[in-house]
C-alpha positions in Angstrom: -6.9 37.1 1.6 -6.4 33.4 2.0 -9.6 31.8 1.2 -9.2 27.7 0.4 -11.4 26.9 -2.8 -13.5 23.4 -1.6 -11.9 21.3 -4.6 -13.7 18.0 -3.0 -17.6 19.7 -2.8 -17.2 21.2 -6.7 -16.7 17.6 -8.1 -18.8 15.9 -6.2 -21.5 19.0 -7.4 -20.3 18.5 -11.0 -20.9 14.4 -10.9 -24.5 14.7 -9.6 -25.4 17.5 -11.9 -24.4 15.2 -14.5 -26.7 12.0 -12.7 -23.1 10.2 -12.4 -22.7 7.5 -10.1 -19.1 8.1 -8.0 -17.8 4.4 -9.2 -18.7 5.5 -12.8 -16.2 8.3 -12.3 -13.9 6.7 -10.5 -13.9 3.9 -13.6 -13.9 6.5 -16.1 -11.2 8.0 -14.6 -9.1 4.9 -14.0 -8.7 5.5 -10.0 -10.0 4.2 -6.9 -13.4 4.6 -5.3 -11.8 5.3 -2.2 -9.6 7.9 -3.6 -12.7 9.9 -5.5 -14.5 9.1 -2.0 -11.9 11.3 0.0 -11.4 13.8 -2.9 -15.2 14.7 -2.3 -14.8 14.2 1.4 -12.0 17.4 1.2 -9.5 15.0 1.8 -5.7 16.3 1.0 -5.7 15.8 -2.4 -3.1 13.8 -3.7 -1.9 15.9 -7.0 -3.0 17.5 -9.8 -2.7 13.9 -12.4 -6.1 12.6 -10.5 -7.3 16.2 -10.6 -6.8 16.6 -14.5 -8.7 12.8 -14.9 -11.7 13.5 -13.4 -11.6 16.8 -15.0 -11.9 15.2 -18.3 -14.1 12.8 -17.1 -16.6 15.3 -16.6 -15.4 17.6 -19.3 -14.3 20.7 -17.8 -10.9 22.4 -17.4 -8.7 21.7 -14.3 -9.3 25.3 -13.6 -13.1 24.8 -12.7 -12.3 23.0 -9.8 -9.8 25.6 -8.7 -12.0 29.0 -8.9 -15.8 30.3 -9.4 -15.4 33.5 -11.2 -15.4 33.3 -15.0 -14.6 36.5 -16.6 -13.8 38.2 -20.4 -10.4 39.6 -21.2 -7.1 40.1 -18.9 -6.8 39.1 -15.5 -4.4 40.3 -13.1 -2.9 38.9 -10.2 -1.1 40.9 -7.6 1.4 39.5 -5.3 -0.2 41.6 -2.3 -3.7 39.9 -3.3 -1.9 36.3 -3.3 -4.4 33.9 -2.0 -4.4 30.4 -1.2 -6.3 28.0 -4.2 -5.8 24.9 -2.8 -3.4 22.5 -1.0 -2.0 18.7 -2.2 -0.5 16.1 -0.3 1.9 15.7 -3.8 1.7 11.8 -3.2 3.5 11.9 0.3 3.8 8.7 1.3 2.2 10.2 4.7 -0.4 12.0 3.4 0.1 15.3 4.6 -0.2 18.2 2.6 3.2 19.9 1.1 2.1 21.6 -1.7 0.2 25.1 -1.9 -1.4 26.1 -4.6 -1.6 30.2 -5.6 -3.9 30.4 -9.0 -2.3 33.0 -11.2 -5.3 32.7 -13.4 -8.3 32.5 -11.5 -11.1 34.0 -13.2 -9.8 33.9 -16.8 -12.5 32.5 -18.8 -12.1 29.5 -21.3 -8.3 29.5 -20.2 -6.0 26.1 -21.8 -3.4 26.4 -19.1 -3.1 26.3 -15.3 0.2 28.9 -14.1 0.6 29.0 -10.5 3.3 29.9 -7.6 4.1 27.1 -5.8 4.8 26.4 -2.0 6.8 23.3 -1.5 6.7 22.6 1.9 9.3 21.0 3.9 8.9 17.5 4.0 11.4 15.9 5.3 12.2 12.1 4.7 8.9 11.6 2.9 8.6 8.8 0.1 6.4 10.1 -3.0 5.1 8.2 -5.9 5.6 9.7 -9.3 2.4 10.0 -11.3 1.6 11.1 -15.2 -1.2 12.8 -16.9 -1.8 14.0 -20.4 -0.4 17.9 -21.3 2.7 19.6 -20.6 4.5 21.3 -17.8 6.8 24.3 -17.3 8.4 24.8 -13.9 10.4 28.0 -13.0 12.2 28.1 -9.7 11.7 31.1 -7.4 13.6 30.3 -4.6 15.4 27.1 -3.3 16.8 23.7 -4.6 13.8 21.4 -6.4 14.3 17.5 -7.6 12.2 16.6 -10.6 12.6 13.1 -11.2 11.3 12.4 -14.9 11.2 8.8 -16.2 14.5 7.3 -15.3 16.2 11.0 -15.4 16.8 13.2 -12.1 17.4 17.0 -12.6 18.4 19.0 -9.3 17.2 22.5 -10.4 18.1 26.2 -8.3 16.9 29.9 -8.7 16.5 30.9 -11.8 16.7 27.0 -13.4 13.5 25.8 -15.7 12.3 22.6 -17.0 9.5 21.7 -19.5 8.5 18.4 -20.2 5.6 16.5 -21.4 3.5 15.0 -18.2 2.4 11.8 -20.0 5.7 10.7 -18.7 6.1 9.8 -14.9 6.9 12.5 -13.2 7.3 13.9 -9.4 8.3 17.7 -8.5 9.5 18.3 -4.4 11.7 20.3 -2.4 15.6 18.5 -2.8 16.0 16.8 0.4 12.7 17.5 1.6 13.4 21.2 1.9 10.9 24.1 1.1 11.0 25.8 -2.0 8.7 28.1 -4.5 8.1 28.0 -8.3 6.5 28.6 -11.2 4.3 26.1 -12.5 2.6 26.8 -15.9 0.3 23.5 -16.6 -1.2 22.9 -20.3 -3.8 19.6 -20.4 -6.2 19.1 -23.5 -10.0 18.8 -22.7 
């Protein structure tokens, strides 16, 4: 199953249900018109920071944007199940999308953090921005070679290397050398 969750069409549903103007949000949120404007537009999306500011904006977890069902008790995810949540552009200085998204808790109600497999795509030469957010992070990597640049620090990390940090610092995860790689991304932001 590989069914892409319209991220862009369940904000823009959530600001009218709440009778909010898109500049509002976008001023609440502390970004661009524009940006909020191709978000809703299913745009690529350009990382998870804006994603977790327009979440508290409209007070909701990160997690509503990603999936519909809401249910009691465990959930399980099977690797033969694996599915597609959604797709991010990372802050490519081209735009183009390099990051996809599997939810390994879609459906768990009232959850407090975000874990997903993550496929880095190749991306060759590609310039990215590094962006913060409130919340922590915990990265676990599957398979390849992943840079994480954090504040002034660079960490080169391989199979079976971790890192946890807190994301209110400047931060950018990608494939070392633009090459593709998969982790384990468990994301924790307050509401």
């Amino acid at each position: 199953m590989n069914t892409k969750v319209s991220v862009g069409k369940k904000i823009r549903s959530l600001r009218e249900s709440k009778e909010m103007e898109i500049e509002v949000l976008a001023e609440r949120a502390q970004l661009p018109v524009e940006q909020i404007k191709a978000i809703e537009n299913d745009g690529p999306l350009p990382g998870l920071a804006p994603l977790i500011k327009i979440a508290r904006v409209l007070g909701v977890r990160l997690g509503t944007f990603l999936d519909d069902q809401q249910g009691v008790g465990a959930v399980v995810s099977r690797h033969e199940e694996e599915r597609e949540s959604v797709r991010f552009s990372n802050h490519g200085s081209e735009g183009h999308e390099n990051m996809i998204y599997h939810s390994l808790s879609e459906g768990k109600e009232n959850r407090h953090i975000e874990p997903f497999v993550i496929d880095i795509l190749p991306a060759g030469n590609a310039e990215f921005a590094a962006s913060s957010h409130e919340g922590e992070e915990f990265i676990y990597v599957l398979d390849g070679l992943v840079e994480v640049v954090y504040g002034k620090n660079t960490y080169l990390l391989e199979k079976g290397d971790s890192i946890y940090y807190d994301s209110i610092v400047r931060h950018h995860v990608h494939g070392f050398e633009g090459q593709q790689a998969r982790i384990l991304a468990v994301v924790y932001t307050p509401i």
